[in-house]
N, CA and C atoms as an extended XYZ file, in Angstrom:
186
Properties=species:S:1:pos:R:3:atomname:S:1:resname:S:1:resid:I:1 pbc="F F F"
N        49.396      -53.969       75.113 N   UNK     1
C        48.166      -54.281       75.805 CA  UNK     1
C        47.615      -53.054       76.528 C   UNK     1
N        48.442      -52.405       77.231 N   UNK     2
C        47.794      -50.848       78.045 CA  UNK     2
C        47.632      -50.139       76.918 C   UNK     2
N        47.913      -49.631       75.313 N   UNK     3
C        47.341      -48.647       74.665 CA  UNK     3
C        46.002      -49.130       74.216 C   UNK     3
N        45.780      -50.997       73.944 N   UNK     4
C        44.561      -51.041       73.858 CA  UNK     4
C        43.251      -51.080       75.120 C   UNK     4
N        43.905      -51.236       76.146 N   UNK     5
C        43.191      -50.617       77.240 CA  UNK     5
C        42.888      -48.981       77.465 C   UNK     5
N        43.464      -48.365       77.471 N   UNK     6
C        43.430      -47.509       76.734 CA  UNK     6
C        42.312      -47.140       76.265 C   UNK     6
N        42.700      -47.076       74.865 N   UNK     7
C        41.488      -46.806       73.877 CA  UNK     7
C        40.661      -47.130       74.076 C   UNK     7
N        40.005      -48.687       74.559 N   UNK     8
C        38.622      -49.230       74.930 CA  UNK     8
C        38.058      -48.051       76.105 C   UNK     8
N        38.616      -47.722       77.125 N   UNK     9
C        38.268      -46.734       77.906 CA  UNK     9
C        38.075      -45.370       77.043 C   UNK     9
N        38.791      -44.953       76.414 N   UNK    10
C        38.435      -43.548       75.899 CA  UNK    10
C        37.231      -43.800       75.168 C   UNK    10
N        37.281      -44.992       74.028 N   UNK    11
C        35.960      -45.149       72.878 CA  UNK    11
C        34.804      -45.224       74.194 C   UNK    11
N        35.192      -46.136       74.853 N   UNK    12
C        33.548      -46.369       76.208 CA  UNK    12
C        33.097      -44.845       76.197 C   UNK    12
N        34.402      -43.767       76.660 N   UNK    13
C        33.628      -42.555       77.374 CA  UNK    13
C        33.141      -41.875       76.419 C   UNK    13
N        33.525      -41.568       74.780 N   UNK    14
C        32.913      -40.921       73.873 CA  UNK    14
C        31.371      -41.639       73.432 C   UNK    14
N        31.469      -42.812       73.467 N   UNK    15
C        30.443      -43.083       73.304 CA  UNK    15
C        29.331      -42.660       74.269 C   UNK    15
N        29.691      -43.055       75.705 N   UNK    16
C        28.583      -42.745       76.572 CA  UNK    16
C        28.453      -41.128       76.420 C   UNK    16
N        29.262      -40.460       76.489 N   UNK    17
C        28.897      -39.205       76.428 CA  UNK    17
C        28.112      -38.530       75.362 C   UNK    17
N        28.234      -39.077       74.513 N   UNK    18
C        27.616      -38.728       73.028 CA  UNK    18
C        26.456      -39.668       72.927 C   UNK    18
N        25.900      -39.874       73.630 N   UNK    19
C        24.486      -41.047       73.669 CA  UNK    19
C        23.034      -39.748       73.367 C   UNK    19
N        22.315      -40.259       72.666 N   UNK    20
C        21.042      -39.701       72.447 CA  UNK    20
C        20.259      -39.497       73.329 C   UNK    20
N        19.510      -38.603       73.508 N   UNK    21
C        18.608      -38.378       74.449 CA  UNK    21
C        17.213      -38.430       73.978 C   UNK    21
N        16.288      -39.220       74.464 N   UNK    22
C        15.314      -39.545       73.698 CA  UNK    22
C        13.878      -38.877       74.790 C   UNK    22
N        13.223      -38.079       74.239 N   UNK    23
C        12.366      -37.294       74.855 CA  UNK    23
C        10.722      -37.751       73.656 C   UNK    23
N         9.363      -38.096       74.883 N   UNK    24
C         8.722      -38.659       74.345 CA  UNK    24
C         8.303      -37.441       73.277 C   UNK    24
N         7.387      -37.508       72.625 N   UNK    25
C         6.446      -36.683       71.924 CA  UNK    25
C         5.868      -35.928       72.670 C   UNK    25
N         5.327      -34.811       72.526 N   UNK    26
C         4.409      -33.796       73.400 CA  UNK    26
C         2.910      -34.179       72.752 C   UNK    26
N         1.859      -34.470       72.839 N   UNK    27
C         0.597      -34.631       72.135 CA  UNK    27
C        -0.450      -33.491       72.602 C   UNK    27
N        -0.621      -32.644       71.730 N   UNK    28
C        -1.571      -32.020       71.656 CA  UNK    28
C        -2.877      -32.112       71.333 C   UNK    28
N        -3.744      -33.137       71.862 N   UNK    29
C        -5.216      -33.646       70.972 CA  UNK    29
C        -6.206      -32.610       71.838 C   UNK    29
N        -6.840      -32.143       71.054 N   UNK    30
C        -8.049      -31.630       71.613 CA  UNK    30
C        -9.198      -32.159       71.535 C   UNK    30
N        -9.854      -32.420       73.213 N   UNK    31
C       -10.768      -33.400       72.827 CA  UNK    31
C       -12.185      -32.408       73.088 C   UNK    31
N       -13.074      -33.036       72.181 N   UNK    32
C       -13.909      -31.888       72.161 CA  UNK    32
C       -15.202      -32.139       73.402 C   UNK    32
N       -14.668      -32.996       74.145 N   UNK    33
C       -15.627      -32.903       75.389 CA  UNK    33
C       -15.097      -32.007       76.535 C   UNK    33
N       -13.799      -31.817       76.671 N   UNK    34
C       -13.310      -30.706       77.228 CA  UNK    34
C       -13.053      -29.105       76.393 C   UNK    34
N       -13.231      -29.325       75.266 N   UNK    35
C       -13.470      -27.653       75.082 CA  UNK    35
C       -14.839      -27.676       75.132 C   UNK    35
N       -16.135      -28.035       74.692 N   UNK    36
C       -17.733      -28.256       75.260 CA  UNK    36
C       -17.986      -27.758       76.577 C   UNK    36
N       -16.920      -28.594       78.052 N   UNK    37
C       -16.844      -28.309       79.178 CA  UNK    37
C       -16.616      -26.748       79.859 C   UNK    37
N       -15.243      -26.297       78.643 N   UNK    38
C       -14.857      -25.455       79.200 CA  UNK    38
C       -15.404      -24.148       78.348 C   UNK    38
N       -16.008      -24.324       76.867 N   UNK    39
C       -16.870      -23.398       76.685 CA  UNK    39
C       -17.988      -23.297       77.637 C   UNK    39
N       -18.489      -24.007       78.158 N   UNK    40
C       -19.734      -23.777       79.493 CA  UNK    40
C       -19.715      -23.244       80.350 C   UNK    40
N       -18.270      -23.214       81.005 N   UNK    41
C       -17.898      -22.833       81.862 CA  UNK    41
C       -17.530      -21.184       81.401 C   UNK    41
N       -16.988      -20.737       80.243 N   UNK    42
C       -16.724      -19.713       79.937 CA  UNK    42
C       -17.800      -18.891       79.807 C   UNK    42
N       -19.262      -19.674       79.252 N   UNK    43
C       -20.349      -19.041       79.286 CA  UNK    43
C       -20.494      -18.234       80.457 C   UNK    43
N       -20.722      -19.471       81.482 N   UNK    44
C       -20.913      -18.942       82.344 CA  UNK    44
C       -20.305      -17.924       83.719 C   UNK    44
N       -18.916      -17.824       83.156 N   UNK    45
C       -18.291      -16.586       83.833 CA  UNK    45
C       -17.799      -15.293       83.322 C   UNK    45
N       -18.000      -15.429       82.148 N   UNK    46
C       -17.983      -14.413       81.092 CA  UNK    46
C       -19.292      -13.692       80.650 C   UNK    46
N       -19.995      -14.458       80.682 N   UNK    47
C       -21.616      -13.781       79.902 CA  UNK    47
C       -21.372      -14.226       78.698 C   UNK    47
N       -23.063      -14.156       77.657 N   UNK    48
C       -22.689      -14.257       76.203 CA  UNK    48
C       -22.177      -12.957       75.778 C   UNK    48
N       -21.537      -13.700       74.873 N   UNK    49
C       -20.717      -12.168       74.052 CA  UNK    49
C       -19.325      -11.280       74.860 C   UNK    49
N       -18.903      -11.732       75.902 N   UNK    50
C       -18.059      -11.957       76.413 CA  UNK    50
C       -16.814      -12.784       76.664 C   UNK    50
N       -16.963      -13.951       75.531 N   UNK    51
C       -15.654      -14.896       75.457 CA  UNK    51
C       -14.774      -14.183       74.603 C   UNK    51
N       -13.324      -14.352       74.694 N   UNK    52
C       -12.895      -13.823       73.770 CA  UNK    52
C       -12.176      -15.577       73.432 C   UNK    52
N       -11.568      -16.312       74.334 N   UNK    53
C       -11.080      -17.750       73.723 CA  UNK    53
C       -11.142      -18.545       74.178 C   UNK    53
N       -11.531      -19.609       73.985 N   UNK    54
C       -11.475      -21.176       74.536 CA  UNK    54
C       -10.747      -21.870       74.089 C   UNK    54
N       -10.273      -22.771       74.526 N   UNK    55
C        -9.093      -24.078       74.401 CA  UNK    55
C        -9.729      -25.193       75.482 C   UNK    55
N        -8.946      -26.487       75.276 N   UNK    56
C        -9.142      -27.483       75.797 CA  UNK    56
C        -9.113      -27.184       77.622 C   UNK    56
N        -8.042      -26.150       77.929 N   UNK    57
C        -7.385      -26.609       79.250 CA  UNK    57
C        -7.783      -24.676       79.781 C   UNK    57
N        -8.300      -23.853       78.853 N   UNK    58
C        -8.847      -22.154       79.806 CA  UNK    58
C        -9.287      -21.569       78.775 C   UNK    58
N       -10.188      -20.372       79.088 N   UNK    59
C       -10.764      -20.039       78.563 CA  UNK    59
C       -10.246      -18.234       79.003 C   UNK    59
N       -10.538      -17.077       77.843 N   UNK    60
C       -10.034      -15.946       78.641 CA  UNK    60
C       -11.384      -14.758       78.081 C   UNK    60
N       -11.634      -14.063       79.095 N   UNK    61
C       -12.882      -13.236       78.503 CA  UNK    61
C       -12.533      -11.869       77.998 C   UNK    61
N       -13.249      -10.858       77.217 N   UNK    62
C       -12.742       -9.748       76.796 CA  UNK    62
C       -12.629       -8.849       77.922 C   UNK    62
């Protein structure tokens, strides 16, 4: 009876220890009312002809 006590304790701890870790998705959507926003904004602190990139979330000038 104690070696199968025992074992139920060791299998419990391999199992818990070896449990999956489940991490959501990262989502990258670009929505195009925030790059619109933030091209405007780039306009306007860059000048025209002065953007060098826009994205959803900054913009960087030359």
């Amino acid at each position: 009876m104690n070696r199968i006590a025992t074992f139920t304790v060791a299998l419990a701890a391999a199992v818990a220890l070896s449990a999956c870790v489940f991490a959501p998705p990262v989502h990258t959507s670009t929505d195009s009312a925030s790059i619109q926003k933030m091209s405007d904004q780039a306009l306007a602190t860059c000048g025209a002809g002065n953007v060098k990139e826009v994205n959803a979330k900054s913009f960087t000038c030359k």
